[in-house]
N, C-alpha and C positions, 0 to 999 in steps of 0.2 A: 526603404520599403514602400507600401502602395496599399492602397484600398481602392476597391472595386466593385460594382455590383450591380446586376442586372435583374430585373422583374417582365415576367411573362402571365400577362393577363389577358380576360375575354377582350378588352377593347382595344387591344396593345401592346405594345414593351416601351420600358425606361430602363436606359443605361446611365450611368456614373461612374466617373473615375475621378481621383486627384491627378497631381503633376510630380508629385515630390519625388527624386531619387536620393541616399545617402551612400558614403561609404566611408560612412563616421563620421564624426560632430562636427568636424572642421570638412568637411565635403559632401556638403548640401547643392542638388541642381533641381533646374526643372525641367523634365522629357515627360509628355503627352504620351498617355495610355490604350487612349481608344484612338479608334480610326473608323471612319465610316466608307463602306463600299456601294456604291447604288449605281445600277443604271435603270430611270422611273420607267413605271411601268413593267418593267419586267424582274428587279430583283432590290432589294434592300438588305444589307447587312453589318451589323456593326460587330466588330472586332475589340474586345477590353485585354490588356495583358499586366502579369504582376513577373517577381522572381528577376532574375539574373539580366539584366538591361540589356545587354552587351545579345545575350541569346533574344530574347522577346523581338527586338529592332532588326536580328536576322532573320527570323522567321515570317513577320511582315513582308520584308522585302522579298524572301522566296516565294512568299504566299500568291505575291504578283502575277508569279509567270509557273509554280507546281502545277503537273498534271499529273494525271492518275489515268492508268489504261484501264479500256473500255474493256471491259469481259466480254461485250458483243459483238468486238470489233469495229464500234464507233469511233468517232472524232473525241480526242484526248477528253480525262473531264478536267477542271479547270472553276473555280469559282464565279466566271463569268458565264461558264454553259451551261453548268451543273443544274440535272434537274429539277434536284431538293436539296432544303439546306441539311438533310443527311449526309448529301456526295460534297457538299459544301464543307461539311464539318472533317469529311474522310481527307478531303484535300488539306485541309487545317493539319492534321494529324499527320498527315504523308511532309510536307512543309517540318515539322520542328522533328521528325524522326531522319528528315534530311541535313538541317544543323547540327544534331546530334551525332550521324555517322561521319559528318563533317568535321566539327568541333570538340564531340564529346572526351577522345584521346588526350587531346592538348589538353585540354581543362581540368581533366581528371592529373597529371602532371605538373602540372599548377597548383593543385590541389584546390582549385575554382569548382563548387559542385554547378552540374547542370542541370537549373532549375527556373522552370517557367508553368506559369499556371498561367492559362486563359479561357475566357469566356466567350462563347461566340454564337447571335442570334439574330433573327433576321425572319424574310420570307421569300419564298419563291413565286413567282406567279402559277399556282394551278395548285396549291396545295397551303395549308395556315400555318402558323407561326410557328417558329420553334426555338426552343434554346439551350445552349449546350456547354459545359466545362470539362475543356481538355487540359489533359495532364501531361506530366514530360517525359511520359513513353509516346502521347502521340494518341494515345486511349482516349475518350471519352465518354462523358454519361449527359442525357437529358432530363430537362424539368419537366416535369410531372403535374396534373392537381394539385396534389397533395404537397408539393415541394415547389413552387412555381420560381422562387428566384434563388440565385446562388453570386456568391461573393468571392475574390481574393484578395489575398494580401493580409493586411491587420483586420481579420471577420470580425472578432470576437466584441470588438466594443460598441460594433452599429446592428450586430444579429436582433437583440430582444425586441426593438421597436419591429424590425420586421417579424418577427415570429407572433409577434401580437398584432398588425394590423393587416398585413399582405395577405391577400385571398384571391382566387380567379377573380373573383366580382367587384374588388375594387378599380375604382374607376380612376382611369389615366394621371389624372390632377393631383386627387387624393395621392396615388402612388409616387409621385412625383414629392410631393410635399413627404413624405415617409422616405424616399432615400434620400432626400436632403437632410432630415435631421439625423439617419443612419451615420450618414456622414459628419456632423456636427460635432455627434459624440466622439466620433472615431475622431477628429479634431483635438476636439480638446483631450483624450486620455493618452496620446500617443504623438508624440514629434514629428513621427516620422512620415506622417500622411500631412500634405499641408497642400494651401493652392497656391495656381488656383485651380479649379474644377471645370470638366467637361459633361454635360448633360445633355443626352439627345431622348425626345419622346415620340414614338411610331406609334402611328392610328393604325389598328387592325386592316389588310387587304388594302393601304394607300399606297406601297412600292413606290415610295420615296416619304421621304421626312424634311420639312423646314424651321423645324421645333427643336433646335442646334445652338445652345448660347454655351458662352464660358462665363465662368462666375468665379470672380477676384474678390479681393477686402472690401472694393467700392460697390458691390452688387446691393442694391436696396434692398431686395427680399430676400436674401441670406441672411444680412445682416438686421433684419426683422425677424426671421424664423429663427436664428442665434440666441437674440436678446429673448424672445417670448420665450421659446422654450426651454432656456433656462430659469425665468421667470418661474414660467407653469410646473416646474418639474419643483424649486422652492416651496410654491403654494399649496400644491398636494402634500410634500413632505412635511411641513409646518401643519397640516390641519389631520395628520394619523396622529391619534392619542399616544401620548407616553406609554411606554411600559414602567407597571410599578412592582416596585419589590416590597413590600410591605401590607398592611391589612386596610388599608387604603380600596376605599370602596370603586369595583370597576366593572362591567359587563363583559371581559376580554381580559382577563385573569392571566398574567405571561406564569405565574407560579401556580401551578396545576399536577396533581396527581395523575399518571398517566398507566394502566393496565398492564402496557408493552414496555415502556421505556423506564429506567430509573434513572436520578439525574447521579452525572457523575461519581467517581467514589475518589473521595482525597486517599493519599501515603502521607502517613504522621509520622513512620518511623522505618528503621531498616528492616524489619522483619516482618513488615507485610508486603504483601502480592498483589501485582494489581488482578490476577486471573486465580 
């Protein structure tokens, strides 16, 4: 499996990805997620993938040379022409609907489902940032205000930090420091994500990025952001009061009469109901 995740803010984007692939406990590799596309000046875009390995590394390599007809009768579009990273994102989506009609037969006879999730944002010169999660029809959707980053693979254990810090307004660094520990957690509750890590961070309107490290065991400030914030997340839990069950004097009473709710009802015996 794989974790992933990207943030779309006023001053930027930050992408993240691990390296880990499994296919069971006894076959663990590491294969690189994102990829970066740029030519400065006129286009930046990074590409994150999760799902079926074998599919995602196809779709890349179609992603190369995919074109898409012009409805105008222009010159093919193509991710290196494409106006916006809309026609950007349709080529994405024409690329894994092209592996699909390719591969999707055998695999399904294999009984290999075909499944890839990926993320893909960036910007075009003449128009602002954008960022987008495709699906393995080929479909996609974009972020939003209201929803600015999106994740694949194992979401669930790095979501809450960002659901509590990530805003259009946060600023690049800060952001940056938030999918690192998104990551952290996803680390420790889950195997199957491990490094090491790829991080790239884009300044709004710069159409190129040099703000590209990978980040292993040896990396100083992971392994600073690791030990604190496990620390800090000790410290707060150590300093919420107990809950008491007795008449134990408290401001924050866990045993409380409630209007709406009664607390549970025990079965003592065969002849009662719980309804």
């Amino acid at each position: 499996m794989t974790y992933c995740v990207a943030v779309k803010l006023n001053a930027g984007m930050v992408f993240l990805s691990d390296s880990r692939t499994n296919a069971g406990l006894d076959q663990i590799s590491t294969f690189r997620k994102m990829i970066v596309y740029e030519k400065p000046g006129d286009r930046f875009m990074c590409l994150l993938s999760a799902g079926n390995l074998s599919v995602s590394q196809s779709v890349r390599e179609i992603l190369q040379v995919e074109q898409l007809q012009d409805v105008d009768g222009g010159e093919p579009i193509t991710i290196w022409n494409a106006k916006s990273m809309f026609d950007a994102a349709r080529v994405l989506g024409s690329a894994v609907r092209h592996v699909y009609e390719r591969d999707g037969d055998s695999l399904q006879r294999a009984g290999v489902e075909f499944n890839v999730s990926m993320i893909f944002g960036g910007q075009v010169q003449g128009e602002g940032m954008r960022l987008f999660q495709v699906y393995s029809a080929g479909n996609f959707i974009e972020a939003t205000t209201e929803t600015p980053f999106f994740q694949v693979g194992e979401s669930k254990y790095g979501k809450p930090v960002l659901d509590r810090v990530i805003a259009p307004e946060t600023p690049l660094d800060e952001a940056a420091k938030c999918v690192l520990v998104s990551m952290d957690s996803t680390l420790k509750s889950n195997l199957s994500v491990g490094l090491p890590l790829d991080l790239v961070v884009y300044e709004a309107n710069q159409l190129q990025s040099d703000k590209i490290t990978c980040i292993d065991n040896d990396n100083p400030y992971f392994r600073m952001l690791h030990n604190t914030w496990g620390q800090k997340l000790r410290d707060v839990f150590d300093s919420i009061e107990d809950p008491t069950w007795d008449d134990a004097h408290t401001d924050v009473p866990l045993l409380s009469n409630s209007p709406r709710n009664q607390p549970l009802k025990k079965i003592t015996n065969a002849r009662e109901k719980l309804i």
